[in-house]
C-alpha positions, 0 to 999 in steps of 0.5 A, spaced: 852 723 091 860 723 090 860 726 097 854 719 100 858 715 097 865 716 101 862 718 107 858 711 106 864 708 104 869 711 110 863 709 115 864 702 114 872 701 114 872 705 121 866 700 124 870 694 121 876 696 124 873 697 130 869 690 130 876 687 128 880 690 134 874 688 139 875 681 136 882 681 137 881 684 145 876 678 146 881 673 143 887 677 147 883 675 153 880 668 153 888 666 151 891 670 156 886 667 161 888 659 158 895 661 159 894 664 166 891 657 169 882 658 167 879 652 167 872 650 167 869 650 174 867 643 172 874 641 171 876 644 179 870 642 183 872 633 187 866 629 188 863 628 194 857 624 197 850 628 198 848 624 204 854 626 207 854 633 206 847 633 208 850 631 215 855 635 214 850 641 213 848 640 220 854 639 224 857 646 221 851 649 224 850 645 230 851 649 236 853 642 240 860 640 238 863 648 239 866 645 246 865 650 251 860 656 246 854 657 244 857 657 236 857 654 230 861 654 223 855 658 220 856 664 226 862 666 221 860 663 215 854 665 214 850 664 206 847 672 206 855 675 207 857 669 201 860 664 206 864 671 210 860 675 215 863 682 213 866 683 219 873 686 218 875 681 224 871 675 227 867 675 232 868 668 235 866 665 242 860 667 247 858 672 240 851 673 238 848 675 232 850 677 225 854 682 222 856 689 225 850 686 232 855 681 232 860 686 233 858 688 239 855 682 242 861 682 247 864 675 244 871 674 243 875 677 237 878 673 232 884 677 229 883 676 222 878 677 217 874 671 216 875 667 210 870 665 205 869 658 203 868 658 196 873 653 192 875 650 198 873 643 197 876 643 191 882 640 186 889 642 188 886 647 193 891 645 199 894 652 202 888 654 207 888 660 212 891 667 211 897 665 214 898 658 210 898 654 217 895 648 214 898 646 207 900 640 204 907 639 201 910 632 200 904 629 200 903 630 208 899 635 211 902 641 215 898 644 221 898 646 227 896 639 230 903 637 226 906 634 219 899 628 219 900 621 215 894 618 213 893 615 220 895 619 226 895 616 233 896 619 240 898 613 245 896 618 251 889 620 247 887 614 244 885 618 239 886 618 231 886 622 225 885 619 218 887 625 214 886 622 208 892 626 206 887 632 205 889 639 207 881 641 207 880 635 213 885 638 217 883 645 216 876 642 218 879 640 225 882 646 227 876 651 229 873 646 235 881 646 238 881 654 236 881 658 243 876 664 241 873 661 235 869 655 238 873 654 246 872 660 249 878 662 255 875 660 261 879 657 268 878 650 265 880 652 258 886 655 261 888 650 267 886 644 263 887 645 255 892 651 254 899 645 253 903 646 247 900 638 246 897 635 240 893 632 246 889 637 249 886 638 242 885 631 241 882 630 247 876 636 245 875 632 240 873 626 244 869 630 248 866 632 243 865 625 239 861 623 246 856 628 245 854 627 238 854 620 239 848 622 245 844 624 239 841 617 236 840 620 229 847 624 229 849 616 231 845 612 226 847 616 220 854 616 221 855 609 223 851 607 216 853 613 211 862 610 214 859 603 216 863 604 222 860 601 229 859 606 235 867 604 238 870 605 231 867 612 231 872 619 231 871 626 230 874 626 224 868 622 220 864 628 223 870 633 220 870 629 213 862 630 214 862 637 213 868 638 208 863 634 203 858 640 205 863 645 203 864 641 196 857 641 195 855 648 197 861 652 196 863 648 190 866 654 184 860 656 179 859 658 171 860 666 172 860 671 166 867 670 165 867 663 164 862 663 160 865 669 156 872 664 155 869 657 155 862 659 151 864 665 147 858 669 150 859 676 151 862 681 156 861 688 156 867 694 154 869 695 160 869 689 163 873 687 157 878 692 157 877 691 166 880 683 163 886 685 159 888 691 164 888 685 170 892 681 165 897 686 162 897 692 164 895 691 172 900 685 173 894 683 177 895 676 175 902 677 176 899 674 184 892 672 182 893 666 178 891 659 176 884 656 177 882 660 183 886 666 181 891 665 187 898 663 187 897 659 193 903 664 195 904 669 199 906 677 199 906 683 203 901 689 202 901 695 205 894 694 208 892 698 214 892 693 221 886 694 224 883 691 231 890 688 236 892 684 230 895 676 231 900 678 235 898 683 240 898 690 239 896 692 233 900 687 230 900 681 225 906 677 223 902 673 218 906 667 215 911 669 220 907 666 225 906 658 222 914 658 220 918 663 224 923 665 218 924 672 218 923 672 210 916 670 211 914 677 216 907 682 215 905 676 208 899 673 207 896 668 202 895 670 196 887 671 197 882 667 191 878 672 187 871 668 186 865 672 188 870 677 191 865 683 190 861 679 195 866 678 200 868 684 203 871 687 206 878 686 205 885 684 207 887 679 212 885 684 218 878 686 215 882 694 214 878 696 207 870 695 205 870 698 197 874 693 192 877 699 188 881 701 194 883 695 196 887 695 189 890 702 190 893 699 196 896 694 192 900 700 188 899 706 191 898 705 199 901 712 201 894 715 197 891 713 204 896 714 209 894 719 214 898 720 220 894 723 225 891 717 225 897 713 227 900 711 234 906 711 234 907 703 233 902 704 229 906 708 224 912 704 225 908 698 223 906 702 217 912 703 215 915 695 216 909 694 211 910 698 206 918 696 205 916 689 204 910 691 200 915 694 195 914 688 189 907 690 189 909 697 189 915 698 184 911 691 179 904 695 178 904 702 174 898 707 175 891 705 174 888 712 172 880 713 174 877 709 168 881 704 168 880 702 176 873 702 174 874 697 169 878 693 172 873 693 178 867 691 172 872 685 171 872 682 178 865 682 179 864 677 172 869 673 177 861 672 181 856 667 181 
């Protein structure tokens, strides 16, 4: 009876001692994650108007504003692949078909991984591409079509952008003048467009305008829904459009994480530990922080390059390309993690499809290396990479099998 009763008594301090100590890990977690920037993803999603973004829902699907193509938004961006089309770089202009058809369908490569959309109409989301080439600083936006106020007039074009100080406005704009997303390089693409001018694009814009205003439905919903007359019309009232459809439909979602923090609901004991590794131990949080797990900044991984690359030649300068400051060579933003187990596969080239691999490369690149496999620019490349990845390198300790997998558990409560 003696020996019951301490084999009893035993067995309830063990059971206390272990439900306090996974007490104290979900209490650990939910206020690393406050301290690291979580919020509510009702707190991160902008308002937006349905009967725009219902038009905008269109016009990101419609073939008729790509200039010179048979393409749309939706050829890259398509809901099956969670706003991404899984191809390790895109597949722009005069391509057909989805996924790997695509692929081989003889259209234009992009040479960078295309970006998913979630979040991206949301609070504060204002460093956009994986090379930071449009951002907003100052209260101006940068881009490619230069530093935009909140009315910019071309007096050759006639043509004016009203940005509204929105970094996603501006980012809309940049496929319909982007050769081999939505213009294909053709004699008169080349003869007539390729100008280091703002009024090149500004003119595509304007042809595209005319076409849409062809269209006596696309015409009578965008004079009512801007209360706008014909003539007043620009393309950026078709671009504001459609960022109302990526704040309807990409808008960030409850996931099991947000819940587990907000709502005190449950996580399994490997996606709990995942967390605090992601948060501790990992460093993951170091980069991947804030509302979107992003620190909108940018960072060099030892990523393998696959396809020509930005720059020819199977190389990629990234932030480099947007700045030309030597510091900013081979670094890419910081990439958001909602729905990161859906939108596969990884890296500003596309080069990794498994979630546990794309960690290990950030802390253990040389576990892949295989120099059979390399050209000679291959191989110096690899090597530039690797010097300047040397934060993530030295900052992140080993992650053994188990806890890879936890953390791996982790990202996917990050889905909805």
């Amino acid at each position: 009876m003696k020996y019951v009763i301490k084999t009893l008594i035993i067995f309830f301090i063990f059971f206390s001692k272990a439900s306090l100590s996974e007490g104290l890990y979900e209490k650990t977690l939910r206020e690393a994650a406050l301290k690291n920037g979580f919020e509510k993803p009702e707190n991160i999603n902008q308002p937006f108007d349905d009967e725009k973004a219902s038009l905008g829902k269109i016009f990101f699907e419609e073939k008729l504003l790509s200039f010179n193509t048979t393409n749309s938004c939706s050829s890259c961006h398509l809901n099956k692949f969670s706003s991404g089309d899984q191809l390790p770089n895109a597949v722009g202009s005069r391509g057909h078909g989805e996924g790997f058809k695509r692929m081989f369908s003889g259209g234009d490569i992009v040479p960078r991984n295309t970006l998913p959309l979630w979040g991206r109409g949301g609070k504060d989301f204002d460093v956009l591409f994986w090379d930071g080439k449009v951002m907003k600083k100052d209260g101006k936006v940068i881009s490619q079509l230069g530093v935009l106020t909140k009315n910019y007039i071309s007096s050759e074009s006639k043509y004016k952008i009203n940005v509204k100080d929105d970094a996603l406005l501006t980012a809309v704009h940049l496929p319909f003048v982007e050769i081999r997303e939505l213009v294909s390089d053709d004699e008169k693409v080349e003869k007539y467009f390729k100008k280091e001018n703002i009024n090149s694009a500004l003119n595509i814009y304007n042809e595209v305008l005319s076409r849409v205003k062809t269209n006596p439905d696309y015409l009578d919903r965008l004079k009512t829904l801007y209360n706008v007359h014909e003539g007043d019309l620009e393309f950026h009232h078709i671009a504001d459009s459609i960022v109302h459809f990526i704040r309807r439909d990409f808008a960030i979602k409850p996931t099991k994480f947000s819940k587990f923090v907000f709502d005190k609901k449950s996580m399994s004991n490997d996606e709990l530990r995942g967390g605090l590794i992601f948060y501790g131990k990992g460093k993951c949080a170091t980069c991947h922080s804030g509302k979107y797990f992003s620190d909108f900044s940018f960072h060099a991984i030892a990523f393998p390059q696959i396809g020509f690359g930005k720059n020819g030649f199977g190389v990629d300068y990234g932030k480099y390309n947007s700045t030309l400051d030597p510091k900013d060579l081979y670094k890419f933003r910081t990439p958001p993690l909602y729905n990161v187990e859906k939108t596969f596969p990884y890296s500003h080239s596309g080069s990794v499809y498994n979630l546990d691999e794309a960690i290990i490369y950030h802390y253990d690149p040389l576990r892949f290396y295989n120099n059979k496999e390399y050209s000679d620019i291959d191989r110096v490349e690899f090597y530039k990479r690797l010097t300047l990845a040397d934060r993530s390198v030295n900052l992140i300790p080993y992650l053994d099998k188990i806890e890879l997998k936890q953390l791996v558990k982790f990202l996917k409560t990050l889905s909805f």
